[in-house]
N, C-alpha and C positions, 0 to 999 in steps of 0.2 A: 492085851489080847493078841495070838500071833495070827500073822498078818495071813498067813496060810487058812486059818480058818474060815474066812468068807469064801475064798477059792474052790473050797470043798462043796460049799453050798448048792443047791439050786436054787433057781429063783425067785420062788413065793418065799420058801421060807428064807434067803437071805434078808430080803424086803423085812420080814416080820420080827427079824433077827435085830437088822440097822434101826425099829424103828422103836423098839425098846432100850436099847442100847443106846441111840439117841436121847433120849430121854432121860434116861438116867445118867448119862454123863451130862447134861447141859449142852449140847450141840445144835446148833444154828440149822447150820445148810449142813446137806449130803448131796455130794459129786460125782456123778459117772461121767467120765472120757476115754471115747474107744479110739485105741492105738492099733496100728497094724495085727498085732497078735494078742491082745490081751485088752483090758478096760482099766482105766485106773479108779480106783477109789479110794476117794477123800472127805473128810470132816471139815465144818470151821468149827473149832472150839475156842473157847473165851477170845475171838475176833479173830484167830490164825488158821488159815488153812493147812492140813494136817495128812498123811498117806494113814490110810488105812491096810494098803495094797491091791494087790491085784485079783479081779474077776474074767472067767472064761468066756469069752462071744458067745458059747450056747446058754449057759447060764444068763450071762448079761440079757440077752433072746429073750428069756421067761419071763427075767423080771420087770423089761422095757411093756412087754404083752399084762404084767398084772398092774403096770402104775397107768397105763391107758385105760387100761378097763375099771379104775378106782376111779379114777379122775373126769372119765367121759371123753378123755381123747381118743379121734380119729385111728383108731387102729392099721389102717392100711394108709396112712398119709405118713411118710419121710423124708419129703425135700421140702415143707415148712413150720417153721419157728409154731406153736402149739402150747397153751397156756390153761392150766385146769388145778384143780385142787380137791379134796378128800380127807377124812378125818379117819383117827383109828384111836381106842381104847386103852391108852395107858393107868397104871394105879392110880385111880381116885380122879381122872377126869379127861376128859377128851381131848385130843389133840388135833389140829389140825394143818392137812401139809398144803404149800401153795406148790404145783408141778410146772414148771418149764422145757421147754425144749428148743433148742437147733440145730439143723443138720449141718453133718459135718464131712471130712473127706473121708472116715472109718466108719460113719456111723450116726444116731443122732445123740448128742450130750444132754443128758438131763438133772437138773439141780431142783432139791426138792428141800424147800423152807418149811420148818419144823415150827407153828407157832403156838408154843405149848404155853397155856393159860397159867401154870405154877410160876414161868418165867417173865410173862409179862401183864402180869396183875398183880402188881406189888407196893409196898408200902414207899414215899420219899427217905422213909430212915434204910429202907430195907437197899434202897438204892448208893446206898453209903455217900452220899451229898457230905461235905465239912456243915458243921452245924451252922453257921452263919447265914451258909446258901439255902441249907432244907427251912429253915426259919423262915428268909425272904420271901422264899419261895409259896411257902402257906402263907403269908400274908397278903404276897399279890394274887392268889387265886381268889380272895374275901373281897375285891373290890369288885363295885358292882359295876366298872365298865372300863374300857380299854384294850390296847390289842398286847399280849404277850407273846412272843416269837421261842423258840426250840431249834435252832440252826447246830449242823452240824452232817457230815456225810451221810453213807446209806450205811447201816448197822452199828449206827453210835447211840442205838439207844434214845433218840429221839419222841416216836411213839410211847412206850413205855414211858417214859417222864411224863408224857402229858397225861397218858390214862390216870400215873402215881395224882396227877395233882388234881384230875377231875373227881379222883375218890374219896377225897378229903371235905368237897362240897354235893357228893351225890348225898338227898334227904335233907336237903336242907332249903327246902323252900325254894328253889330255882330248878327253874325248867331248862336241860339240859339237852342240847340237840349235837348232836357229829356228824359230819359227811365227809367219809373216806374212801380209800381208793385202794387196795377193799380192806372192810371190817376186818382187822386184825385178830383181836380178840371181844367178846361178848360182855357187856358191863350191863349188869342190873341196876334198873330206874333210871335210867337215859335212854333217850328216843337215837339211835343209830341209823344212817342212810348214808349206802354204798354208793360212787359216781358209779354211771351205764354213759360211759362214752356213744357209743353209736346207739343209743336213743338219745342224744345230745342234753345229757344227764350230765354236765362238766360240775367242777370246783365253782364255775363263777355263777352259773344258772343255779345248782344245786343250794346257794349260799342266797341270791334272793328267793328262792323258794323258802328257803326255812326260816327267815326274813316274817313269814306271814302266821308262822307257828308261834308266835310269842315266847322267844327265847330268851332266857334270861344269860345266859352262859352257850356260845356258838364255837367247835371245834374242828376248825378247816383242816383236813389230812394234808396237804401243802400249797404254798402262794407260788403259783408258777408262773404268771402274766400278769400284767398290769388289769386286767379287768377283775380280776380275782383281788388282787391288792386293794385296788380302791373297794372294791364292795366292802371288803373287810374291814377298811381304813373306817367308810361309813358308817359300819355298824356298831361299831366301836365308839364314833363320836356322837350315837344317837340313841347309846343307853346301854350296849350291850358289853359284857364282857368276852372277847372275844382272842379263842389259840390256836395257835397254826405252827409249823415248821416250812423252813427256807434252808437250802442248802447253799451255806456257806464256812470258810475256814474259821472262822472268829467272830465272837457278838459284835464287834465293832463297826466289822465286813459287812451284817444286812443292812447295816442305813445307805452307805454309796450303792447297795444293790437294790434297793426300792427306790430309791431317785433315780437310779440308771433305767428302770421299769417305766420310767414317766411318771410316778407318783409325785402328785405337788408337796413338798416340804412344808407348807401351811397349812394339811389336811393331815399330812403323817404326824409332824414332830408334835402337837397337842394327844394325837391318838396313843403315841406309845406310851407302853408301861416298865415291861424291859424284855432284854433279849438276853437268853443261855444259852450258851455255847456249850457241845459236851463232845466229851471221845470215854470209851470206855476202856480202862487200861487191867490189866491182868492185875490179881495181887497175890502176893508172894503167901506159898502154904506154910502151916504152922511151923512145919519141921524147920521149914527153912530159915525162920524167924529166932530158931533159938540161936544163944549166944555161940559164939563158935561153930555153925555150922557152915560147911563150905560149898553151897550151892553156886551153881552157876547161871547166870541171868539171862543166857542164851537159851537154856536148856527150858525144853515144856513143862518136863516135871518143877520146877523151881516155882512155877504159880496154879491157882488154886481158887478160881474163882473171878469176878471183875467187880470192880466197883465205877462208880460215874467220877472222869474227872472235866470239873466246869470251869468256866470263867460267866460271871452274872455283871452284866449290866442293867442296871439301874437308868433310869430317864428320870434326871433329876431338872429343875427348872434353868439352872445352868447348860447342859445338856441338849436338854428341848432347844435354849437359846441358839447353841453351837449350830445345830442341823439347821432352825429357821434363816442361819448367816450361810450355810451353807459349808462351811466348816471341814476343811480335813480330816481324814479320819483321826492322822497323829494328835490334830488339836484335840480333838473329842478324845482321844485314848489319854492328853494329858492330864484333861479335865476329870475325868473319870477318876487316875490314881490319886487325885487332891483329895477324890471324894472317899478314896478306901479301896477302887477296884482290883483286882490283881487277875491278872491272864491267868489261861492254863497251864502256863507255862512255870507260871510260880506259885499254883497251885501243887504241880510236878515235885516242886523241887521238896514242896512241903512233906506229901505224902512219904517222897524219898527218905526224908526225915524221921518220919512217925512210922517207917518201914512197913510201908505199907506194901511198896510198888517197890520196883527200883527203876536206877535212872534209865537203862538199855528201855526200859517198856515203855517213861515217859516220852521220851525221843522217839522213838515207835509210832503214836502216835497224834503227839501234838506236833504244831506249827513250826 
């Protein structure tokens, strides 16, 4: 699309324009940053942020006055950070954007999260997991207790994995409850509750509250302190099967980071199930895939899509043993490869292989 055509626009309909367009390409965030003379605008698609080009200050005007008025934000407030969200009508179902804001020396920048339910309500196959790990993976959602972790940055795809694997046990006899921060996307036959910080509605409160709901199956949107951790730790070792995310570089990383939290190693290492690591790496489009074609691995157009690449730890009774000695990580990472594990990193190399990825995007971003 040239890049001149949004510049022509005005404001509502630029909006209406980005947000189909969104959509149908697969794009994450959309970007406004005002520059002295002009506004730039940018995409993240499949993890990379991307120019779309330039929009005019009066334009930019309109559009900043129609995402307030969707969203419920403060119209006449611009020297504070301002946070709101609105949905709009794409093909066959509704999308919804989260709106942020902060002011800046030009202006206020506003990034606006696209969370469209075709992209993250999706199958473990659809997630392109190596068959090994989507296998494990449905098998540890079947046990009827323990904690399973999702580690990995912010847009590696984390959430999505876990909604893939709560879908594979919604209807089936277990009472499923989540508390996030916020509801992402919408899942039929699961009970869903958003944290409300300032009605001191936290991750740790909100988790013994659902405690008393009779859950079978508890889905913590993330463990960020030690009193969060242990609830989880407990409910886990008192029947419940129980999934969370922690941001960290590698599965191996959340054990020295829950013991660094203060969790006792006699309370965690029994409760763990396993930890997955993910990043999501671009994979290379058809064309480029044929024999002889001479794509290049820098270029955007060269890929076509993303798939999840993981690293799956297992808490084997080996394992468990390691954390209750208290164990370095490299001990536990040795113990592991005896037992079959393979980082993301030789996950990478695999994919490279079976041309899926290439290497510039594993090194991108894995460890």
């Amino acid at each position: 699309m040239p890049e001149n055509k949004w510049e022509q626009m005005d404001g509502t309909l630029l909006l209406k324009e980005l947000e189909q367009y969104s959509t149908k390409e697969g794009i994450s965030d959309i970007h406004f940053s005002p520059e002295k003379e002009f506004v730039r605008l940018e995409v993240r698609l499949h993890g990379v942020l991307q120019s779309l080009g330039h929009i005019t200050p009066a334009n930019y005007t309109q559009l900043v006055r129609r995402v307030k008025f969707a969203s419920k934000l403060k119209l006449n407030i611009e020297n504070i950070p301002q946070d709101g969200q609105y949905t709009f009508e794409a093909p066959g179902r509704t999308v919804n954007i989260r709106v942020a804001s902060i002011p800046t020396r030009f202006g206020e920048t506003f990034t606006l999260r696209l969370l469209d339910p075709q992209k993250g309500i999706v199958s473990l196959e659809i997630l392109g997991f190596p068959k090994e790990i989507h296998e494990s993976l449905a098998d540890l959602v079947q046990l009827p207790n323990g904690l399973i972790l999702v580690t990995g940055p912010t847009g590696s795809g984390k959430t999505t994995t876990l909604y893939a694997l709560l879908q594979t046990i919604i209807g089936k006899e277990r009472n499923i409850i989540t508390l996030e921060n916020p509801i992402e996307y919408e899942l039929p036959g699961i009970v869903q509750s958003q944290v409300d910080e300032e009605h001191d509605y936290t991750f740790s409160s909100g988790l013994r509250s659902i405690l008393r709901h009779d859950p079978d199956v508890i889905l913590v949107g993330e463990i960020r302190d030690l009193e969060t951790a242990q609830t989880a730790i407990d409910a886990a070792l008192t029947g419940h099967l129980v999934l969370s995310t922690l941001h960290t570089n590698s599965a191996i990383e959340a054990i020295p980071r829950l013991l660094s939290m203060g969790v006792s190693p006699y309370t965690f290492a029994p409760s763990m199930r396993a930890i997955l690591a993910q990043r999501l790496v671009r994979t290379v489009s058809d064309k480029c895939k044929e024999k002889g074609a001479n794509c290049d691995p820098l270029d955007h157009s060269t890929y076509k899509g993303q798939v999840a690449l993981p690293e799956l730890l297992i808490i084997t009774p080996e394992i468990r043993e390691n954390i209750l000695l208290n164990e370095t990580s490299m001990t536990i990472e040795e113990q592991a490869k005896r037992e079959g594990y393979r980082t993301m990193h030789e996950w990478g190399e695999i994919y490279v292989e079976q041309g899926i990825t290439s290497e510039t995007e594993v090194m991108r971003v894995s460890v």
